[in-house]
Biopython code that builds the backbone (N, CA, C, O; Angstrom):
import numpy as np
from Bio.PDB.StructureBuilder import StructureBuilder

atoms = [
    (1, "UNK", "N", (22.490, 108.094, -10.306)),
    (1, "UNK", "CA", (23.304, 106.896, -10.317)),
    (1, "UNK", "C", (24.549, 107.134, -9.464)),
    (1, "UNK", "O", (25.283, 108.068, -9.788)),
    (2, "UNK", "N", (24.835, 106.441, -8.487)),
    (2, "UNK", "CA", (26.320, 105.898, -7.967)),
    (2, "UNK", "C", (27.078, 105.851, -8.530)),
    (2, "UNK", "O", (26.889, 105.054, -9.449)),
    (3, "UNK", "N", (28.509, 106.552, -8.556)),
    (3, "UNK", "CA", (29.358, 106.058, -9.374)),
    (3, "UNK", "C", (30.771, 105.452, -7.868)),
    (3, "UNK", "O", (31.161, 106.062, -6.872)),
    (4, "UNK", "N", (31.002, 104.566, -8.211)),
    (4, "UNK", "CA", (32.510, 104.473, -6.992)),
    (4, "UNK", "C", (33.284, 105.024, -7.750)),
    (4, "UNK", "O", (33.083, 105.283, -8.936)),
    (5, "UNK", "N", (34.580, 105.326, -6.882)),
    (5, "UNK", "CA", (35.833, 106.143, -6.918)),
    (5, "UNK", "C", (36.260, 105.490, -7.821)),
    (5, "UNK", "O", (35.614, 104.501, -8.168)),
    (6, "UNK", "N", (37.468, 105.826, -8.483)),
    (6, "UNK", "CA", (38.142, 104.952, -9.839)),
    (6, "UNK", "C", (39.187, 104.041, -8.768)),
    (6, "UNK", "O", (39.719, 102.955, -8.998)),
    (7, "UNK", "N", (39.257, 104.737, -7.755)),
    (7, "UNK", "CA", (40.132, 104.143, -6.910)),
    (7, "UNK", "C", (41.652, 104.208, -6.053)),
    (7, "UNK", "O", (41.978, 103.686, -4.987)),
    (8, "UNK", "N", (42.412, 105.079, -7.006)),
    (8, "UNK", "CA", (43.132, 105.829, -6.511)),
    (8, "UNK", "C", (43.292, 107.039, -5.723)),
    (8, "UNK", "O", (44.391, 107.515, -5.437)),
    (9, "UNK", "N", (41.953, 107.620, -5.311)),
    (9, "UNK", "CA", (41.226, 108.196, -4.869)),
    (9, "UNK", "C", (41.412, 107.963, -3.337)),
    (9, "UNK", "O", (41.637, 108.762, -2.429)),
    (10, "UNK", "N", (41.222, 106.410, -3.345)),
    (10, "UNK", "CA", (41.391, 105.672, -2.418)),
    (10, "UNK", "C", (42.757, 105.329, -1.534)),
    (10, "UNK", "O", (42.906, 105.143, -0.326)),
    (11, "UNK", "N", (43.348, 105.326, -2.238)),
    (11, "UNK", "CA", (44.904, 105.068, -2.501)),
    (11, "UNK", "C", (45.692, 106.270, -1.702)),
    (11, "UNK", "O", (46.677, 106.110, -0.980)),
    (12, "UNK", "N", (44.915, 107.726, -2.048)),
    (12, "UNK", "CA", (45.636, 109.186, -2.518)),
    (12, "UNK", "C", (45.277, 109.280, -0.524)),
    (12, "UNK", "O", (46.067, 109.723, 0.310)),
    (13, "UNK", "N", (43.835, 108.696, -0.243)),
    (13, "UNK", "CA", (43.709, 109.265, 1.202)),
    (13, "UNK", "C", (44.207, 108.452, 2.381)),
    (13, "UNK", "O", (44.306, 108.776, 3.565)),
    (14, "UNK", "N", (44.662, 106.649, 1.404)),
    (14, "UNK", "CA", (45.340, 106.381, 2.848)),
    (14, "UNK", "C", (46.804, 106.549, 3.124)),
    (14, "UNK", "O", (47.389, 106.157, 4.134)),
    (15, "UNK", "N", (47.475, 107.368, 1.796)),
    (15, "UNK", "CA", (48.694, 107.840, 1.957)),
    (15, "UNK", "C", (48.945, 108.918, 2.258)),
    (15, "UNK", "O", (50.099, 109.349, 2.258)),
    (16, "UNK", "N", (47.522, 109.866, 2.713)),
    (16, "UNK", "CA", (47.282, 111.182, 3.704)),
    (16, "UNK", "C", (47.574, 110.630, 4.954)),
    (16, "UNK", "O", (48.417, 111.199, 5.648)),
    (17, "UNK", "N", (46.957, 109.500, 5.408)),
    (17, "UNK", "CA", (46.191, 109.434, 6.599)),
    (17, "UNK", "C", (48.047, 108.596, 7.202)),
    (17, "UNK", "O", (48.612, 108.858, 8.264)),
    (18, "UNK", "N", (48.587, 107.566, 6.044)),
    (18, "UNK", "CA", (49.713, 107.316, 6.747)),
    (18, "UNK", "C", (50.979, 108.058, 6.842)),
    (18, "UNK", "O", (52.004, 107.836, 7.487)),
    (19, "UNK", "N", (50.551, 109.250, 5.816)),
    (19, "UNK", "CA", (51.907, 110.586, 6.137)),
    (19, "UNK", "C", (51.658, 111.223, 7.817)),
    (19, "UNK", "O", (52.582, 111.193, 8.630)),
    (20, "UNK", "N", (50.071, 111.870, 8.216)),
    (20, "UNK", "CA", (49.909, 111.729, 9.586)),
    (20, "UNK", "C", (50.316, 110.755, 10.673)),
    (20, "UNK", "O", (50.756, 111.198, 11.734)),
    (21, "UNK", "N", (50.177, 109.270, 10.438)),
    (21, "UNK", "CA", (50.395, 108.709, 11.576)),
    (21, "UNK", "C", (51.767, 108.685, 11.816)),
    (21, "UNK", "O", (52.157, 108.439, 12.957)),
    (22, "UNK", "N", (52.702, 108.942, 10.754)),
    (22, "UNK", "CA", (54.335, 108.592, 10.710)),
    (22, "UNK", "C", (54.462, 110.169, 11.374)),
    (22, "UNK", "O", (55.128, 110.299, 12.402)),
    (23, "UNK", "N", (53.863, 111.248, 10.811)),
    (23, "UNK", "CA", (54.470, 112.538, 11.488)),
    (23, "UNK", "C", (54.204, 112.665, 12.963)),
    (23, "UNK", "O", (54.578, 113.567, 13.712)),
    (24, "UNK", "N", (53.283, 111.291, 13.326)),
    (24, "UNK", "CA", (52.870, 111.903, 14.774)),
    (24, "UNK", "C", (53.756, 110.668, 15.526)),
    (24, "UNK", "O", (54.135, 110.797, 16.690)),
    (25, "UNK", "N", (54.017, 109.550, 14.786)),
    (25, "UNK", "CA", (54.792, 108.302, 15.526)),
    (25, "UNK", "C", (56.469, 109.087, 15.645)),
    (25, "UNK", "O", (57.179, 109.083, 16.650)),
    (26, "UNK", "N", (56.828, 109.794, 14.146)),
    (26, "UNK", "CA", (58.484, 109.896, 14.315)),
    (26, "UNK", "C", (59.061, 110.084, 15.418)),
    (26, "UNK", "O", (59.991, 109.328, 15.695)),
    (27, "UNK", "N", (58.659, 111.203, 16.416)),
    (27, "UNK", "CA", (59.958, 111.287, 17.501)),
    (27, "UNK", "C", (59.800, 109.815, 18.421)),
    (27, "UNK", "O", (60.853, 109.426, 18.927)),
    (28, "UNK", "N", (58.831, 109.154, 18.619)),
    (28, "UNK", "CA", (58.622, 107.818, 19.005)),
    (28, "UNK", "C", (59.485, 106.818, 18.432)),
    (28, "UNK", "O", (60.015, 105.862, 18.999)),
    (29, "UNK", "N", (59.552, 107.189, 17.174)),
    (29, "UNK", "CA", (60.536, 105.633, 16.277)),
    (29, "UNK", "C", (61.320, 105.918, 15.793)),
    (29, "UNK", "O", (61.802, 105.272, 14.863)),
    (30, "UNK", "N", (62.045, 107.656, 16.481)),
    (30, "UNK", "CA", (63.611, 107.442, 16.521)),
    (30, "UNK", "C", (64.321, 106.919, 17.673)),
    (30, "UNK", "O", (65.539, 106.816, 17.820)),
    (31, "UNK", "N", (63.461, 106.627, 18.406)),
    (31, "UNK", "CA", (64.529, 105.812, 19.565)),
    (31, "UNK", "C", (63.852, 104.344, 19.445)),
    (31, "UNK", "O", (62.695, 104.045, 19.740)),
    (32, "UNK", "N", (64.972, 103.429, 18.887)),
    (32, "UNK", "CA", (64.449, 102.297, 18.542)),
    (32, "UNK", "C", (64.603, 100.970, 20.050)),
    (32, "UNK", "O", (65.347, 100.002, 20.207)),
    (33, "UNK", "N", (63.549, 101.551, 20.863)),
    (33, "UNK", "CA", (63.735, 100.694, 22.125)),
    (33, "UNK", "C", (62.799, 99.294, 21.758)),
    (33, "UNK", "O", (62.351, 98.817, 20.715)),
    (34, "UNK", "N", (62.758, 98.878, 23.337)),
    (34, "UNK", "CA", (61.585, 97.645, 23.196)),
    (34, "UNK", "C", (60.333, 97.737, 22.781)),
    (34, "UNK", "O", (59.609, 96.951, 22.170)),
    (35, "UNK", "N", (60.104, 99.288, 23.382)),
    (35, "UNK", "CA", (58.894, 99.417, 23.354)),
    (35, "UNK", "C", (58.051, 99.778, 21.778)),
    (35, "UNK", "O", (56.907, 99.480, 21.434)),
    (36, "UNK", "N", (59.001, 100.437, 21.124)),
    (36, "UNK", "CA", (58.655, 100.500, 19.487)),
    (36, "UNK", "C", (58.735, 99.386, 19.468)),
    (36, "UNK", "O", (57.578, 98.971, 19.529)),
    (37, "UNK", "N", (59.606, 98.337, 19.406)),
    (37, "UNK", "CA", (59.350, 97.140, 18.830)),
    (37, "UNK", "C", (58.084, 96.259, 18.945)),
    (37, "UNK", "O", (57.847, 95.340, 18.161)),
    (38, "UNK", "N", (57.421, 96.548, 19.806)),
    (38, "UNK", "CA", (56.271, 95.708, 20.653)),
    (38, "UNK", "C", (55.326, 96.331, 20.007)),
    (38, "UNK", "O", (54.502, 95.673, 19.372)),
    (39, "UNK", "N", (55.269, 97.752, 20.051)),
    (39, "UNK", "CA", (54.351, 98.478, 18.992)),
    (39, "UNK", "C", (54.053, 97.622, 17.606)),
    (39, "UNK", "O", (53.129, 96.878, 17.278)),
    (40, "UNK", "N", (55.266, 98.069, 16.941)),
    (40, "UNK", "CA", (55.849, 97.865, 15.449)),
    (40, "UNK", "C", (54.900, 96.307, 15.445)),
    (40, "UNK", "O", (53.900, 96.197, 14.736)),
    (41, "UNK", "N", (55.344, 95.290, 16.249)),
    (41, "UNK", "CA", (55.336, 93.652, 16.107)),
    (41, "UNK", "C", (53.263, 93.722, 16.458)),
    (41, "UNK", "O", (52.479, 93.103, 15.738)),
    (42, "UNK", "N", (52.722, 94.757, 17.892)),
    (42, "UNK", "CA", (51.451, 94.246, 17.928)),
    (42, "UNK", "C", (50.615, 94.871, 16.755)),
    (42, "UNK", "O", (49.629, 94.347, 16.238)),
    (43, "UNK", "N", (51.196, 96.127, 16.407)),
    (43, "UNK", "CA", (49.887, 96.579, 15.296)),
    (43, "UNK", "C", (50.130, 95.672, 14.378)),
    (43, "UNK", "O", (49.120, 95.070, 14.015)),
    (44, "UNK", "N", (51.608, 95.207, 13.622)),
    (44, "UNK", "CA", (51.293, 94.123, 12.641)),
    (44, "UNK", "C", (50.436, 92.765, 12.459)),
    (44, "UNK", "O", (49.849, 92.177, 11.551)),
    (45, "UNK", "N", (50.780, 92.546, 14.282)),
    (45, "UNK", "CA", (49.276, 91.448, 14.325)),
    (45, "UNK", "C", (48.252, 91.521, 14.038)),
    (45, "UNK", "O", (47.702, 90.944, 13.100)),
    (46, "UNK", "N", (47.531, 92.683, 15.247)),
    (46, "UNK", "CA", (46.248, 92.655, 14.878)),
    (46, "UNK", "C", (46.063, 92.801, 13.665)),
    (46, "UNK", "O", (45.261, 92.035, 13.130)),
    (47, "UNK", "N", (46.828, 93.954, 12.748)),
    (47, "UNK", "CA", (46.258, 94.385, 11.001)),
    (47, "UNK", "C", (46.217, 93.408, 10.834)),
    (47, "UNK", "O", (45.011, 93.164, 10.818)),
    (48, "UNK", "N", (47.075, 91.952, 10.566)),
    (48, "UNK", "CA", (46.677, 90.408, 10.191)),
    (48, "UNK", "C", (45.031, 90.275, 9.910)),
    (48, "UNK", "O", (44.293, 90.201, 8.927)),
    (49, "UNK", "N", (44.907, 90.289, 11.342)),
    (49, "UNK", "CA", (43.534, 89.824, 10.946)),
    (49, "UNK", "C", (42.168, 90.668, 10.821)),
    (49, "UNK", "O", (41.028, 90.230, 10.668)),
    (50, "UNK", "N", (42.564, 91.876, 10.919)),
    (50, "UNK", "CA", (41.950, 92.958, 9.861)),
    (50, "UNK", "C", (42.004, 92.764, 8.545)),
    (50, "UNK", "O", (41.001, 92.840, 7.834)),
    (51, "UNK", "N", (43.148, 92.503, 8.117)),
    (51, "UNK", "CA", (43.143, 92.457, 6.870)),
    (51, "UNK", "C", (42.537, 91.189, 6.164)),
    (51, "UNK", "O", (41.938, 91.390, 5.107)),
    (52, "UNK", "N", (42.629, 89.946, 6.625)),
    (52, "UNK", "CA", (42.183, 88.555, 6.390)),
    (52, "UNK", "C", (40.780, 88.861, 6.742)),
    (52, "UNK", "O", (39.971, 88.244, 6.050)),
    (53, "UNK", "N", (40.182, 89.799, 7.802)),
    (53, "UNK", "CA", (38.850, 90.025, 7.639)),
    (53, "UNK", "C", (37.968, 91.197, 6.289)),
    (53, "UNK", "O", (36.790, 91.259, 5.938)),
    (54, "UNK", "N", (38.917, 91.791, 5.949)),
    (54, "UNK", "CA", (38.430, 92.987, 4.786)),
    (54, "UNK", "C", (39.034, 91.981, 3.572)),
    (54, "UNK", "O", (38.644, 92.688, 2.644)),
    (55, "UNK", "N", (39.579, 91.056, 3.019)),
    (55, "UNK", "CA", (39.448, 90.348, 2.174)),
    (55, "UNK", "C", (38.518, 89.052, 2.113)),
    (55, "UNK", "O", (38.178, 88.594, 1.022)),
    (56, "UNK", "N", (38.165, 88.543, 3.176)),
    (56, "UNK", "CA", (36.564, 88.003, 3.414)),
    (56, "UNK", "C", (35.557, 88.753, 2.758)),
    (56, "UNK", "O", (34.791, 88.545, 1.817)),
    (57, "UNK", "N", (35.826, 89.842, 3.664)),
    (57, "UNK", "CA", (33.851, 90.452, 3.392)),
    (57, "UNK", "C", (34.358, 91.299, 1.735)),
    (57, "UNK", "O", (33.407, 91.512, 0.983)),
    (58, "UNK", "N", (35.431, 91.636, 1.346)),
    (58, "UNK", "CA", (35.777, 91.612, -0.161)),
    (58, "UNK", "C", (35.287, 90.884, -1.082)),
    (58, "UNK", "O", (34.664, 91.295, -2.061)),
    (59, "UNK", "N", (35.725, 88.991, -0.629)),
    (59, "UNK", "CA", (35.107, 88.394, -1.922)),
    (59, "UNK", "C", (33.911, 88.022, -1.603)),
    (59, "UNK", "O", (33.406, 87.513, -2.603)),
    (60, "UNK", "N", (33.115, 88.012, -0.627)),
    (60, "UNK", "CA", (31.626, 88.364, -0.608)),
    (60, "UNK", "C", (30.973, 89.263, -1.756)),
    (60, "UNK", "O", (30.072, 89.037, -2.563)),
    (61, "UNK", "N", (31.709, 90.266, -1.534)),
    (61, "UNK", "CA", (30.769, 91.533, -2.121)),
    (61, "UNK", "C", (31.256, 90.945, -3.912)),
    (61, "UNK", "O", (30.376, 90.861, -4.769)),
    (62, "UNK", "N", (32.186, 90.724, -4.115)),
    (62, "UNK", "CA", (32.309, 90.388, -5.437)),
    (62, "UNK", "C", (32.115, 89.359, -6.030)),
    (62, "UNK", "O", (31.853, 89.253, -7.228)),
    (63, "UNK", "N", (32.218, 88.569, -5.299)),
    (63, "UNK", "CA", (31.200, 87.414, -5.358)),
    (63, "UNK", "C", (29.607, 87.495, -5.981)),
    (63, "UNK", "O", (28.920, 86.681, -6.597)),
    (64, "UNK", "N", (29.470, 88.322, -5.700)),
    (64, "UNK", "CA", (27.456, 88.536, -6.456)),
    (64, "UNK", "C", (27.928, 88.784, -7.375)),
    (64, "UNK", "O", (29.111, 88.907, -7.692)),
    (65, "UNK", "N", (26.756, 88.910, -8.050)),
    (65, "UNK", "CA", (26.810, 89.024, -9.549)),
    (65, "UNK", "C", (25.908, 90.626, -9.729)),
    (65, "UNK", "O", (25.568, 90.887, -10.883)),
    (66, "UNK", "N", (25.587, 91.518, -8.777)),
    (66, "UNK", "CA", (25.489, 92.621, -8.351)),
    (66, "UNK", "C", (26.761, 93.357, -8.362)),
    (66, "UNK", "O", (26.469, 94.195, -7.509)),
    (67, "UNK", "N", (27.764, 93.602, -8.655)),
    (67, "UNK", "CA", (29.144, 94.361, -8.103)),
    (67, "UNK", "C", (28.973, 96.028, -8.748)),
    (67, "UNK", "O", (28.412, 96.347, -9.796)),
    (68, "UNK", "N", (29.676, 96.960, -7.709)),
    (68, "UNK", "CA", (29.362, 98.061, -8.540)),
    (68, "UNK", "C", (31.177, 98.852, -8.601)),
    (68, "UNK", "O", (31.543, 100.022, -8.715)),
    (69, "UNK", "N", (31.949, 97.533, -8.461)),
    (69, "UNK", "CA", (33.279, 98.346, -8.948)),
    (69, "UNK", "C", (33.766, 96.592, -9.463)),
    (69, "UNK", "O", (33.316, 95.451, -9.353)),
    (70, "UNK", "N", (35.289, 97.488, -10.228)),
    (70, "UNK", "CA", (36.054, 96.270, -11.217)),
    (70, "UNK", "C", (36.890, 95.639, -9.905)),
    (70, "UNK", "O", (36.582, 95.689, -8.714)),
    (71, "UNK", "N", (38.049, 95.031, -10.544)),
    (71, "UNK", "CA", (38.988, 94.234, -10.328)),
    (71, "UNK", "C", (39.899, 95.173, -9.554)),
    (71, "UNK", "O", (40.281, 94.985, -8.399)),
    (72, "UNK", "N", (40.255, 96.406, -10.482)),
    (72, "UNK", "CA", (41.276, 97.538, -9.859)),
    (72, "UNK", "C", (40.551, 97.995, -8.542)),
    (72, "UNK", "O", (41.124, 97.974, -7.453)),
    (73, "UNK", "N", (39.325, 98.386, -8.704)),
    (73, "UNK", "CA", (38.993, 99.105, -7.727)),
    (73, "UNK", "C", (38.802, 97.906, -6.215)),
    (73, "UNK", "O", (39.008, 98.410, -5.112)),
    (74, "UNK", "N", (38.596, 97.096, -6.249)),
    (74, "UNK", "CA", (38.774, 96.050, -5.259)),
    (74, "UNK", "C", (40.210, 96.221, -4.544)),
    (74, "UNK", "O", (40.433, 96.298, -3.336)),
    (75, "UNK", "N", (41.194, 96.263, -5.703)),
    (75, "UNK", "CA", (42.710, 95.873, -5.077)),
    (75, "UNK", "C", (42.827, 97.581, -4.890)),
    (75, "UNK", "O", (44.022, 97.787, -5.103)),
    (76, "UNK", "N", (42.467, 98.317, -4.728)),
    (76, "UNK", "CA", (42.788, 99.393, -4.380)),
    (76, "UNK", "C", (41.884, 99.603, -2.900)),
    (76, "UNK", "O", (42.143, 100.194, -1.852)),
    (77, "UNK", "N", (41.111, 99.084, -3.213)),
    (77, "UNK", "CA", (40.287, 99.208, -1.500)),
    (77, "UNK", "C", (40.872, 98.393, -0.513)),
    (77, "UNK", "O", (41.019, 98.570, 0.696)),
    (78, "UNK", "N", (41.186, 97.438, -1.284)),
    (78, "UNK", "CA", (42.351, 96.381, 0.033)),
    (78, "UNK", "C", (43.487, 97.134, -0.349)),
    (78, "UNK", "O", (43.683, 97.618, 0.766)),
    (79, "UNK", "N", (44.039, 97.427, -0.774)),
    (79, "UNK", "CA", (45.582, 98.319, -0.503)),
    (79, "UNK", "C", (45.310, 99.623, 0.320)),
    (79, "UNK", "O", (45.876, 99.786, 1.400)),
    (80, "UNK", "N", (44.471, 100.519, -0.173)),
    (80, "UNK", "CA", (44.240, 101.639, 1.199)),
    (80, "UNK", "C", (43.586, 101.126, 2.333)),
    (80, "UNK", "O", (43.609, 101.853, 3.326)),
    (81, "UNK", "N", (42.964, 99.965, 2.427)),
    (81, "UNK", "CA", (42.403, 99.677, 3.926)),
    (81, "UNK", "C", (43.875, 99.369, 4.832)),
    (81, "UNK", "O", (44.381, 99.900, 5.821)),
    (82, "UNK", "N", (44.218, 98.344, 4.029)),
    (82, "UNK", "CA", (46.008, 97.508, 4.633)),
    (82, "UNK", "C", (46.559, 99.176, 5.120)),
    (82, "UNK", "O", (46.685, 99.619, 6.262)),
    (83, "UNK", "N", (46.755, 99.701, 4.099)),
    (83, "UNK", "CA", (47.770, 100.500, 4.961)),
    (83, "UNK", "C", (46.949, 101.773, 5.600)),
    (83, "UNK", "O", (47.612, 102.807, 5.681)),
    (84, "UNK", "N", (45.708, 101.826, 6.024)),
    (84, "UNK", "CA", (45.081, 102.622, 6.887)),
    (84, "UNK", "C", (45.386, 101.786, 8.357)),
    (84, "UNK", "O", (45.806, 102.373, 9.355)),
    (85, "UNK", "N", (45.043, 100.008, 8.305)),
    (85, "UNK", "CA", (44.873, 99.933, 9.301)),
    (85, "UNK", "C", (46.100, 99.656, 10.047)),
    (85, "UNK", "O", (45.949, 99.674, 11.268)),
    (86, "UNK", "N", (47.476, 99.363, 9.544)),
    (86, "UNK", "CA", (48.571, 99.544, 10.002)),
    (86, "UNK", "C", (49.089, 100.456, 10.598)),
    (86, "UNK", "O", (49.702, 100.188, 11.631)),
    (87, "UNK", "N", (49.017, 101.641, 10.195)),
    (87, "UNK", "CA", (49.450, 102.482, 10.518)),
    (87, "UNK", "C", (48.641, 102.855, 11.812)),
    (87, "UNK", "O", (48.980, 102.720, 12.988)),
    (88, "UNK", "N", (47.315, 103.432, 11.206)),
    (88, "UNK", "CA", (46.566, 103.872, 12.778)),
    (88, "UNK", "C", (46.489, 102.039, 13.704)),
    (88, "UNK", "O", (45.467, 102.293, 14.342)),
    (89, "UNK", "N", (46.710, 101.120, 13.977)),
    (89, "UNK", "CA", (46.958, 100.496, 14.422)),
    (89, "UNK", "C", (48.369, 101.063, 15.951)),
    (89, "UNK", "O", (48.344, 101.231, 17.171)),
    (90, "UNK", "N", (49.675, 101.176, 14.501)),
    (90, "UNK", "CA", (50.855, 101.829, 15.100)),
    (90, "UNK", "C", (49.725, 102.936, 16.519)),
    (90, "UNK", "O", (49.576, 102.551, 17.679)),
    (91, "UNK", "N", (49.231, 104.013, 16.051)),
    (91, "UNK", "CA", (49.262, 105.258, 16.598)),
    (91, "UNK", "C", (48.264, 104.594, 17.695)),
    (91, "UNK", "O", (48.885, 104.606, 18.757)),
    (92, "UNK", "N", (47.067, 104.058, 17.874)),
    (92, "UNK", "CA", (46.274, 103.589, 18.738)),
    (92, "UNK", "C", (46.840, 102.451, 19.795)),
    (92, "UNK", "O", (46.296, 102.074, 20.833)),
    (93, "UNK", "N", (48.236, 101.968, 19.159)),
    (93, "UNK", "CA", (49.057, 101.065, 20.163)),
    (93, "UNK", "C", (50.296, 101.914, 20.754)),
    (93, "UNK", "O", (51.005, 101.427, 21.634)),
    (94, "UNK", "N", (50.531, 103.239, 20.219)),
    (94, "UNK", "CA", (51.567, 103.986, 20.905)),
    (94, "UNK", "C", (50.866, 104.757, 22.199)),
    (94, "UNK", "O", (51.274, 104.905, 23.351)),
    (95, "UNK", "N", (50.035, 105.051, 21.751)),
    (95, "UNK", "CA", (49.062, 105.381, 22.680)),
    (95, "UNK", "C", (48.536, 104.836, 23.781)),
    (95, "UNK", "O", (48.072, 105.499, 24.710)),
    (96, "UNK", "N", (48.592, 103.362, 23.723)),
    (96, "UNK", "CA", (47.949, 102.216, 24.859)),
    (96, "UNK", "C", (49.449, 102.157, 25.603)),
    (96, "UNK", "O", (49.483, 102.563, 26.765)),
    (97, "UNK", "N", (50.945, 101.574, 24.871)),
    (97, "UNK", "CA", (51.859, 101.592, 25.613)),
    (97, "UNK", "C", (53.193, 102.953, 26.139)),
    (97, "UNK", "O", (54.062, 102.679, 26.967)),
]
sb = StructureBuilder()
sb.init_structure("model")
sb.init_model(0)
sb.init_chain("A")
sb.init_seg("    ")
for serial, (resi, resn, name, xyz) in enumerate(atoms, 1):
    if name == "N":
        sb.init_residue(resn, " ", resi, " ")
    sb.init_atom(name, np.array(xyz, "f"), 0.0, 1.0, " ", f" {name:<3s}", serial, name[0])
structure = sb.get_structure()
């Protein structure tokens, strides 16, 4: 049998993954020019609609009457996705500009 994560689990690795992107953005977003800002302003876009897309295909999946996690574990998969994709957003747009 499958069991999913309880969920914090979830939680625990995208606050790994956003302690990395901040240790690799900092000397970048101590100089607060244009160009962080443009960063800062495009990854928040796109995550927009990352995120409006992972709460779609969210209430899909919970939507059936098949589900193999609760209520918590949902809002914990949209809270570590949100801040996975923000962040590496940041690092994949510091990178482009």
């Amino acid at each position: 049998m499958h069991v999913f994560p309880k969920g914090h689990e979830l939680l625990l690795l995208a606050m790994a993954i956003m302690s990395f992107c901040l240790a690799y953005l900092s000397p970048q977003f101590q100089q607060n020019d244009e160009r962080i800002k443009k960063i800062k302003e495009k990854g928040m876009f796109y995550s927009y609609f990352f995120i409006i897309g992972y709460m779609f295909i969210l209430m899909i999946i919970v939507q059936g009457n098949e589900t193999f996690f609760n209520a918590y574990q949902a809002v914990c998969i949209l809270a570590s996705l949100t801040i996975m994709t923000v962040f590496l957003s940041f690092v994949i747009l510091a990178k482009r500009y």
